[in-house]
C-alpha positions in Angstrom: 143.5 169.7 109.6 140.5 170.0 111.9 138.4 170.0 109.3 139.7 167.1 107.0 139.1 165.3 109.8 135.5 166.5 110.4 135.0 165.5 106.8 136.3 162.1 106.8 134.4 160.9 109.9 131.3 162.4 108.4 131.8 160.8 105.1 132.8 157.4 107.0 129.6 157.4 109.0 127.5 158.2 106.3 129.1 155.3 104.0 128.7 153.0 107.0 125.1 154.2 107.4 124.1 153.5 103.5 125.9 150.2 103.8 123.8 148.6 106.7 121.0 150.2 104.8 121.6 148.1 101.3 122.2 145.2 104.1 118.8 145.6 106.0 117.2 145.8 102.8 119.1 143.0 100.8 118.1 140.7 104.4 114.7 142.1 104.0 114.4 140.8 100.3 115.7 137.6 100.8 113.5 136.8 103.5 110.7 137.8 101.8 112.0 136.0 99.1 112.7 132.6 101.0 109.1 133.2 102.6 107.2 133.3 99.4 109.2 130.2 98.1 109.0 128.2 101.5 104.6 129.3 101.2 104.7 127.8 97.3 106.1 124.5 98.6 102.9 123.8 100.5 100.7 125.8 98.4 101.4 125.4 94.8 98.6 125.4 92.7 98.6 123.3 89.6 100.0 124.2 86.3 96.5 124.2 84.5 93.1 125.0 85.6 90.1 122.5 84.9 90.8 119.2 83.0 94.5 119.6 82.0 95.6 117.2 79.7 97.1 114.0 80.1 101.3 113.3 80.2 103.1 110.5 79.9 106.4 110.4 81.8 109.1 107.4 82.0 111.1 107.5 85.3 113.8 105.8 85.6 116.2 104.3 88.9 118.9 105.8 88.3 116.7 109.7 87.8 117.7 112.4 90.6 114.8 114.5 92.1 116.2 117.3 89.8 116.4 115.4 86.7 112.5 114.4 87.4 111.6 118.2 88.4 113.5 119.3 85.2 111.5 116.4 83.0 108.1 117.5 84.7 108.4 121.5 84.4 110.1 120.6 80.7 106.7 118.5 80.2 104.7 121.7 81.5 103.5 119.3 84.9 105.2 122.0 87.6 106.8 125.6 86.9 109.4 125.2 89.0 112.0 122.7 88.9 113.1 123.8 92.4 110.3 123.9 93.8 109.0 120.4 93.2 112.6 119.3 94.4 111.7 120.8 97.2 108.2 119.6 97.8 109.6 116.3 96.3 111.9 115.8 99.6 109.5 117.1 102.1 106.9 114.8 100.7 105.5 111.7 102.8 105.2 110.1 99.1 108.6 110.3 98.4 109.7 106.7 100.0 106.8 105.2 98.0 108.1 106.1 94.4 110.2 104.7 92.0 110.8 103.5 88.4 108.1 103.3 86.1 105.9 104.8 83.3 103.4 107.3 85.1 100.4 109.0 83.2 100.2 111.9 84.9 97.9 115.7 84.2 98.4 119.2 84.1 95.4 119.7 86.1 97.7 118.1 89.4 99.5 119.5 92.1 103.0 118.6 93.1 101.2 116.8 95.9 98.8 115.3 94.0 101.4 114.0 91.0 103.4 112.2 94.0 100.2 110.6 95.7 99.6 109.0 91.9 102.8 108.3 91.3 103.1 106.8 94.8 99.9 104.9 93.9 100.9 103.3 91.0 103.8 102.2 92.3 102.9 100.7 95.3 100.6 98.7 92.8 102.9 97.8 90.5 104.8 96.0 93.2 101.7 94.2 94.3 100.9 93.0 90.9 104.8 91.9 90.8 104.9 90.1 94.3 101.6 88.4 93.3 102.7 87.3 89.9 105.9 86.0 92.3 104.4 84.5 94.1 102.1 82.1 91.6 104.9 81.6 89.8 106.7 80.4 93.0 103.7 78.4 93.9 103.1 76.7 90.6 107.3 76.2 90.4 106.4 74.5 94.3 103.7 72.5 92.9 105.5 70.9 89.8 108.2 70.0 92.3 105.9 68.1 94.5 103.8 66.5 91.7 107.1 65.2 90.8 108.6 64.0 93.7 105.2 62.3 94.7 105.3 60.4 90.8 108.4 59.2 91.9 108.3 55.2 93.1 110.5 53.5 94.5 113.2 53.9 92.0 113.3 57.8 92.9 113.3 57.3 96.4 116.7 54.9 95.5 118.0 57.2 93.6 117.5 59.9 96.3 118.9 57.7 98.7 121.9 57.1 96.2 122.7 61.0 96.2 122.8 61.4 99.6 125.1 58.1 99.9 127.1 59.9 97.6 127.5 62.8 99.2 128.6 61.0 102.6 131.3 59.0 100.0 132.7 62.2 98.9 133.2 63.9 102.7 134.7 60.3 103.3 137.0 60.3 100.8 138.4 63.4 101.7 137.9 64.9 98.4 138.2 68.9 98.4 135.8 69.5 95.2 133.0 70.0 97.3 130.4 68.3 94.6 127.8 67.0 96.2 128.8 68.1 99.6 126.8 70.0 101.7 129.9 70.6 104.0 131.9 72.2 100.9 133.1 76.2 101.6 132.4 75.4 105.5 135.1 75.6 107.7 135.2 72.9 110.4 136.5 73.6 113.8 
């Protein structure tokens, strides 16, 4: 009986040795593992070498970083779908993208494909704002150019609408046409 037991501690210890072994070296593995892929995040290098070529890619609102890492390694702009999720949220471009149609090359890092995404988006919504804003302005100055060719009859009838307005309110009418109070609550 001695010896059964001899044998079973021995074999116990030795399975217990070989299993933080496989640990130690399955730890070891991942963190080299998790070390290369966290270096690649900052260090990528781009897909192609020299001039690339030139990609056109649509990106849309309602696109995850995933489904735009999937489209840009699909469209041979990254390797690594992952990894440009990755490098996608640690970005300081990634506030400064959105929607749009990007033309994009081979020959660009992750970094880089953000910057000029981030770039063209940022002047997309410049051009929009300023085309806004002159449409706003010229909207502003038809408005004026009217009211100042009104004469007297304008002003009347400007008048008129406003005496209207007091009519309804004094009428106790609950339609709210023509009164500014309407949907207000008065206490």
């Amino acid at each position: 009986m001695k010896i059964r037991h001899i044998v079973s501690a021995v074999c116990g210890a030795i399975l217990k040795l070989a299993t933080l072994i496989i640990l130690g070296m399955t730890l070891y593995r991942g963190a080299i593992m998790a070390y290369d892929y966290g270096y690649r995040v900052f260090t990528e290098p781009a897909v192609a070498l020299g001039e690339g070529r030139n990609v056109t890619v649509a990106i849309t609102a309602d696109m995850t970083a995933m489904e735009i890492g999937k489209m840009f390694a699909d469209k041979g702009l990254v390797r690594d779908a992952n990894l440009f999720v990755a490098q996608y949220l640690l970005s300081e471009y990634r506030a400064d993208t959105g929607p749009g149609i990007y033309e994009l090359n081979t020959s660009m890092t992750a970094e880089e494909i953000m910057e000029a995404m981030a770039k063209a988006f940022l002047e997309a919504a410049k051009r929009k704002e300023a085309e806004a804003a002159e449409t706003g302005s010229a909207q502003i100055q038809d408005g004026e150019t009217n009211a100042a060719g009104r004469e007297d009859g304008g002003e009347a009838a400007a008048k008129g609408e406003e005496a209207g307005s007091e009519d309804t309110r004094d009428n106790g009418s609950d339609t709210g046409a023509g009164n500014e109070y309407a949907g207000e609550n008065p206490e």
